[in-house]
Every structure is written in structure tokens, then in C-alpha cells.
N, C-alpha and C positions, 0 to 999 in steps of 0.2 A: 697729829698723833698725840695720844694721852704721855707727859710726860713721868706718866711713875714706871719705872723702873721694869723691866722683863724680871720675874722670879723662875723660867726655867725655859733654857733656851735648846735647842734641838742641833741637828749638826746641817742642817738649812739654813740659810742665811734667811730672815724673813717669816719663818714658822717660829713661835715661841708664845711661851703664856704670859699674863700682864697681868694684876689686881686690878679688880673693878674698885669702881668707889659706891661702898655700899656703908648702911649703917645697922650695928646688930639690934636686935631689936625682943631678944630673948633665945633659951636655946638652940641653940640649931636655928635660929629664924633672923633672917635678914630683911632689911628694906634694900633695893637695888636702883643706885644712882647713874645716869647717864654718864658713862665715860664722856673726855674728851673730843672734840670731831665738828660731823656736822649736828650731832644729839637730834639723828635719827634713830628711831627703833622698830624692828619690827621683829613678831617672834613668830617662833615656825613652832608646827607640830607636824610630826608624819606618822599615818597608821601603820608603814615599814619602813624597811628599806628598800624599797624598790627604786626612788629617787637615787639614790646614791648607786646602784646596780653597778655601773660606769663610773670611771674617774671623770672630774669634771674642772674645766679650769677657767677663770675670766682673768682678760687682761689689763680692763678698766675697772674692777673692783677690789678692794682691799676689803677682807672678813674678818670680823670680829665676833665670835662666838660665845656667848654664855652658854652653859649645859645645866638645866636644872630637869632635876628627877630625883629618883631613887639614890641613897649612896649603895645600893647593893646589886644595881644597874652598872654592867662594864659595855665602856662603846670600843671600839676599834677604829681606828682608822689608820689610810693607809694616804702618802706623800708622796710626788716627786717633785723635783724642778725643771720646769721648763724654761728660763728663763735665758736670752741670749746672751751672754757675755757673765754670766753668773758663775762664778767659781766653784759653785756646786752643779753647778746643769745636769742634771739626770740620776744625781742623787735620790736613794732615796729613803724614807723614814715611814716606821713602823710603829705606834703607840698605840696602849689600853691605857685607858684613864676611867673613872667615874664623875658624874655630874657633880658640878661645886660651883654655886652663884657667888662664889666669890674671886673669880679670877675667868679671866677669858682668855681664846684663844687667838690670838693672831697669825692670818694666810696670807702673805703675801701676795698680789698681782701677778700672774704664772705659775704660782703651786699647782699643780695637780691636785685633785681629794677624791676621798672615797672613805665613806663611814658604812659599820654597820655597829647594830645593836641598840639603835637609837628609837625603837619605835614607840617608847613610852616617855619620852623626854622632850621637855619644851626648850626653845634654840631663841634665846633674844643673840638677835644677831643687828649689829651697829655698822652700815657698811660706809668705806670712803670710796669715793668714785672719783677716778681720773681722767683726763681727755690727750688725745696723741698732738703730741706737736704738728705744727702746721705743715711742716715738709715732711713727716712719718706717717704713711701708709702702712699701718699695719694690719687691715682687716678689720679693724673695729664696728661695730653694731651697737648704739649705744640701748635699742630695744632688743637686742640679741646676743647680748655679751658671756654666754655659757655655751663651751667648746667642749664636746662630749672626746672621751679616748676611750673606747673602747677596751675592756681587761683582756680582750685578745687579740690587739697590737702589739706589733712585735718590737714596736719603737713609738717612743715618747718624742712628740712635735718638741720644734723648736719655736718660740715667739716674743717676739717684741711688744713690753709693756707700755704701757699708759706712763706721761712722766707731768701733764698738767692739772690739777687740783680743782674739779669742781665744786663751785660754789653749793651750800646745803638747799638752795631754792629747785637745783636741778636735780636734786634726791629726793627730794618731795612731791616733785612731777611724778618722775617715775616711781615711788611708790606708790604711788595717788593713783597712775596706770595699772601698776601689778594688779593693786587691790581691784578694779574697776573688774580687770579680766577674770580674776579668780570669782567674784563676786556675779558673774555671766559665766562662772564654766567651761569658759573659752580657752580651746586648748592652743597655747602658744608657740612658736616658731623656736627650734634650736638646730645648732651647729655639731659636727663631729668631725674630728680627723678621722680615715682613713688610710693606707696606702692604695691605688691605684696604678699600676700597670708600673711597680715599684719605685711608685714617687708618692711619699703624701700629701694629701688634696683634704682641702675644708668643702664636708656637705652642708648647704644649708637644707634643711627637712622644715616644709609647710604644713600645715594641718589641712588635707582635704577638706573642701566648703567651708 
């Protein structure tokens, strides 16, 4: 993790913003430097929000979020924590912000998320991936690590995170994958809690053919 300092921390342990390392480069105009990590990048755009519909949480991923757009662009989003033995567990947080490439966001491994308002906004997103110890079964998918919840669950999963650090060669794979399948239109495999028969149960959902 980049060691400069969190500039504004949230009442989650784990959720909070960080300064990027950028360089000004006139008005209003930055150059954007790779944080600390494995100084991978990749940025996102979405024509809505329809991705985010659902809270969404991974247990092998740590988010790092840049938000560039409009300053007269408000996003929303919306936090819990699922995390086992977390002092906040099932807390949860509520923030409006606007895009500023100069400070990102940090989600902790078991946050919850769900964004709206973001549909004009590019997302350089810097992620750390981690792997479960060798005696921790926790469900992990490392091609399938996004756990949908539903906004009309009546209760937030409980889960056990990732606690071993992979190497950036293994984030480069699977970006090198994402990209391969986005680039073939291929619709990919995700997770979601549910309750069942009042117990909650992880669906895995395939893409027919």
C-alpha cells in the first residue's frame, strides 16, 4: 500500500480517500502518476449504472478508485461491511462526492459497493489482489471474485477476506484475461448471495452457451 497518508477517513475501517501522486501541469490540469502497489492500471467507463444496480463485494480484491469527469458531476455511493471479525461489520456509509484525479478512493477486501451517477465518468482503478491462506476455505474464485447482494436482501453476508499478497505478474494475467473477454464480448460468470429456505447461499450464475 501507497504510504502517503489517508486525507479523509470514513467510520469503516478500510474505506477512506488517499492523494494520488500526480503532477499539476496547468489549471485545473494534472498529469496522473501510478500510486504505490503492483502499478497496474486499468480505467473503466460505463454508459450507466446499471453495473453497480446491486451492491457488489470481492474478497480477493482491494479498490483503488480514481474518479475523473465533470466537477459539476455528483456520484453517490452507497458502503457496507461485511467483513468477519470487523468492528464495524454491517455498518454502513453513505457519501456524495464529485470527481477529482487527485485523490483516490480506497475499498477495502469485504466492503460492499454500489455507485450511482457515474455514467459520464472515467474510473482508473489500481487494484491489489490477495490469496486465502492455505488452510482458509473461504469460497474464493480467483476468475470469479465479485459477489453480487442484492438491494433487496434483507441481510448483508458475512465473509472471510483474502490475507496473502499477490505478486503483480498475477494481475497482469488476469487483466490480460478481462481484457481478452471484453474484447470477444463474452459474457462472464458472477456470484450473488441470496437467502434460501432462510439460510444464505452463494449462486454461481453461467452465461448460457
Amino acid at each position: 500500500m501507497s504510504n502517503i497518508k489517508s486525507i479523509e477517513n470514513t467510520n469503516i475501517d478500510g474505506l477512506y480517500w488517499k492523494k494520488n501522486y500526480y503532477v499539476g501541469t496547468g489549471v485545473k490540469s494534472f498529469t496522473l502518476v501510478s500510486n504505490e502497489g503492483p502499478i497496474v492500471s486499468d480505467f473503466l467507463f460505463f454508459k450507466d449504472d446499471s453495473y453497480y444496480k446491486d451492491f457488489s463485494l470481492q474478497i480477493g480484491q482491494v479498490d483503488r478508485y480514481t474518479f475523473i469527469g465533470k466537477e459539476s458531476d455528483v456520484i453517490k455511493a452507497e458502503f457496507v461491511d461485511c467483513r468477519e471479525d470487523s468492528p464495524t461489520l454491517h455498518q454502513k456509509v453513505i457519501m456524495e462526492f464529485t470527481p477529482d484525479p487527485r485523490k483516490h478512493l480506497v475499498i477495502e477486501r469485504g466492503i460492499a459497493k454500489k455507485f450511482t451517477g457515474f455514467s459520464n465518468t472515467i474510473i482508473r482503478s489500481e487494484p491489489i489482489l490477495y490469496a486465502p491462506l492455505q488452510n482458509k476455505d473461504n469460497g474464493f474464485n480467483i476468475g470469479n471474485d465479485r459477489i453480487i447482494v442484492p438491494v433487496s436482501a434483507n441481510e448483508f453476508p458475512v465473509v472471510s477476506i483474502n490475507k496473502l499478497p499477490l505478486p503483480k505478474e498475477a494481475l497482469q494475467f488476469i487483466l490480460k484475461k478481462e481484457q481478452e473477454t471484453i474484447a470477444k464480448n463474452i459474457k462472464s460468470s458472477y456470484s450473488f448471495d441470496t437467502f434460501i429456505n432462510g439460510e444464505m447461499k452463494r449462486v454461481n450464475v453461467k452465461p448460457k452457451n
